[in-house]
N, C-alpha and C positions, 0 to 999 in steps of 0.2 A: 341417599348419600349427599354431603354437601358438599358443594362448589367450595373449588380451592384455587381455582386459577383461571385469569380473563387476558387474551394475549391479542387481542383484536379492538384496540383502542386508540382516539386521538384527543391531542393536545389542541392549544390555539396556536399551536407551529404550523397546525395542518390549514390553517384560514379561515377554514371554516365550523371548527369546532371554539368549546369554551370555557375550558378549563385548565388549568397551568400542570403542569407536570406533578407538583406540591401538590395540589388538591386533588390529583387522580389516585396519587399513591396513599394519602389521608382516606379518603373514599375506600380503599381496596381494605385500607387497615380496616376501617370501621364495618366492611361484612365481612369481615372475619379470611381474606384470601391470604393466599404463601404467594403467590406469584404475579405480580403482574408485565402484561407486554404492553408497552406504547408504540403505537406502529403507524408514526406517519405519513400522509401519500407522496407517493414517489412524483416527482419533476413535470409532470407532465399534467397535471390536474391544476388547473387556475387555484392562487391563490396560496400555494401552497410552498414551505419551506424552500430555501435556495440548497442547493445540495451541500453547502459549506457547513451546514446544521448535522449532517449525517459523519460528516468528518470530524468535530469535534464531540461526538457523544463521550467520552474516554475521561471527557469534565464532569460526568454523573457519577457519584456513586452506585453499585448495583444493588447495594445492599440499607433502604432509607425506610424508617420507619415501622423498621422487622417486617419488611416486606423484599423481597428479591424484583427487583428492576429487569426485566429484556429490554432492551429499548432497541427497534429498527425500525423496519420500513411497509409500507403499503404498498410494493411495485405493482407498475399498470402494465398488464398484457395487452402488449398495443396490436397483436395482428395476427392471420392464421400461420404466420411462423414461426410463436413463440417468443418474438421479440419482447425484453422487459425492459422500464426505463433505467436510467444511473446506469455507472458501468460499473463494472468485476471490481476495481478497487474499492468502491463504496461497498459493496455487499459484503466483502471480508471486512469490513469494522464496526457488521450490523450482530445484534444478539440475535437477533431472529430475521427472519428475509417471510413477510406473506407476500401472495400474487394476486391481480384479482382483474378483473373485467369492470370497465366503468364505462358507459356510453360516450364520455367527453373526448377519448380519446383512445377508440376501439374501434379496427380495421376491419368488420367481420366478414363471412360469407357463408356458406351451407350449412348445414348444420354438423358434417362431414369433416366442413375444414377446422370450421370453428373448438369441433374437440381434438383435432390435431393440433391444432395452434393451444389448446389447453393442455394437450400432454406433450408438446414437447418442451412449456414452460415445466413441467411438473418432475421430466426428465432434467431439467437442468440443477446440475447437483448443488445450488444455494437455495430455492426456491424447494421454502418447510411447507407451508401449506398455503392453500391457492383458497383463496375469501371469497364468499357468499358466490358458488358456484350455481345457486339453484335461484336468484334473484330475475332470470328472464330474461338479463341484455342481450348473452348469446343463448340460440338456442343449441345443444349438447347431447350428448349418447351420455346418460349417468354410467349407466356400465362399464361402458368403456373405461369412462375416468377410475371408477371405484376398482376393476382389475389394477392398472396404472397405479392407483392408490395405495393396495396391498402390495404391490411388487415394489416401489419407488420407495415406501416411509413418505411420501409427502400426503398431510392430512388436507382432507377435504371438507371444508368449514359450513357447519349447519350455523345459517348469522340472524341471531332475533331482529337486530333493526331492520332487516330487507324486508320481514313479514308485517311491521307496524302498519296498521290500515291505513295512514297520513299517508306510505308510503305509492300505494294504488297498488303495490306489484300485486296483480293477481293469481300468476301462476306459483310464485314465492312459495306458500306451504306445499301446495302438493308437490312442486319439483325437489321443497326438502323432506317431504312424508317418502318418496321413492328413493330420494338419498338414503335415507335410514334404513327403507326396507333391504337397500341393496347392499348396505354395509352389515346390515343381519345377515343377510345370505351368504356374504365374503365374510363373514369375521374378522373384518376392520374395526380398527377404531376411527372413530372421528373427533372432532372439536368443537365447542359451541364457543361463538362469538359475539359476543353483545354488540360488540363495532361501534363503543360507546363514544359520543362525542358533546357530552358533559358530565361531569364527575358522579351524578348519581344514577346513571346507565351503567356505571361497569356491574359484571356480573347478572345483569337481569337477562333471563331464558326466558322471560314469563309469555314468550310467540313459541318457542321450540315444546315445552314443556307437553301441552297437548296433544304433537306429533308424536311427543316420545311412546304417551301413554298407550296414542291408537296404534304404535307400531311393535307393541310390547318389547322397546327393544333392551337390550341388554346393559345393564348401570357400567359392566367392566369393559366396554367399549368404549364408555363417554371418560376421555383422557383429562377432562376437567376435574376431575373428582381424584385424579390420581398424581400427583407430582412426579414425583420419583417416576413414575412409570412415561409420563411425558414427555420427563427429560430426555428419558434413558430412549425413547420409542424417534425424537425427533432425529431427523436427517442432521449428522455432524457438519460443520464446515471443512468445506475438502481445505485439504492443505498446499500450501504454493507450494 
């Protein structure tokens, strides 16, 4: 099936990425996607946008270059109580809200707490899906989260850059080969992330792809391939 949609991307808003907003959504046209997400990191990561950026998103169109714009955030789960950065008025004027674990500014401890403090980010009714869970920062109960996962609607992201050898994570594949197996077993869906951070990364699986193969897992689980079913499947924003 083909890839229709990449929601785990950054701009050069993010500091440390390299490519403008214009050349991610040209890029998404030119493989052929419906959807793209820009999502970048939230306040607490060096380098990265002042929150006043998140505030004025309302100045994009979401609809540029017959491609559908989400444009939010990368928030950091800073601790094992689920703390994320930005407050609640920034997340209601985000398209999309990911979570994610970063070493720069992650509180962790057992490995116990550390998936408590991932589910009860995941319980928090803004936070759609929680980014590169299987990268190694913290160590995690996959089960646990992937219960969590089916019960909440928050997706749980298989991310090709964590896997890229430049990056060393070594446990990266197998903790997302057991992501998959365990979302075959729950009948979840999940998301692939490219977590692209120059325009011609969006969309590349070409780390995940291999997992899929060895996991035989199921195409109508991979929510990339399916829009509509995306849309319809992610966590609404609650309403004030």
């Amino acid at each position: 099936m083909k890839t229709l949609l990449d929601v785990h991307t950054h701009t050069i808003a993010s500091g440390h990425a390299y490519s403008s907003l214009q050349e991610m959504t040209m890029a998404a046209k030119e493989k052929g996607l419906e959807i793209l997400g820009i999502t970048e990191h939230g306040p607490h990561i060096p380098g990265t946008c002042d929150p006043i950026y998140f505030r004025n998103l309302h100045c994009v169109p979401r609809q540029l270059y017959g491609i559908k714009l989400m444009l939010g955030a990368e928030l950091n789960i800073l601790n094992t109580q689920g703390d994320i950065d930005l407050d609640e008025d920034y997340w209601r004027m985000l398209d999309i809200r990911i979570a994610g674990i970063h070493s720069l500014c992650w509180q962790g401890g057992t490995k116990e707490e550390n998936t408590q403090g991932v589910i009860n980010a995941m319980r928090n009714p803004f936070v759609q899906i929680i980014s590169h869970p299987g990268d190694g920062t913290a160590e995690l109960d996959f089960e646990a989260l992937m219960k969590v996962s089916k019960e909440t609607h928050t997706l749980l992201e298989i991310n090709n850059h964590s896997m890229a050898p430049i990056r060393h994570k070594t446990v990266a594949a197998p903790n997302n080969l057991e992501l998959l197996e365990l979302a075959k077993k729950y009948e979840t869906p999940v998301i692939f992330g490219s977590d692209a951070h120059f325009s011609t990364m969006i969309a590349d699986y070409s780390n995940i792809m291999p997992l899929v193969e060895k996991a035989e897992f199921p195409e109508e689980l991979i929510l990339n391939y399916q829009p509509e079913k995306f849309m319809t499947y992610l966590k609404p924003t609650p309403e004030k």
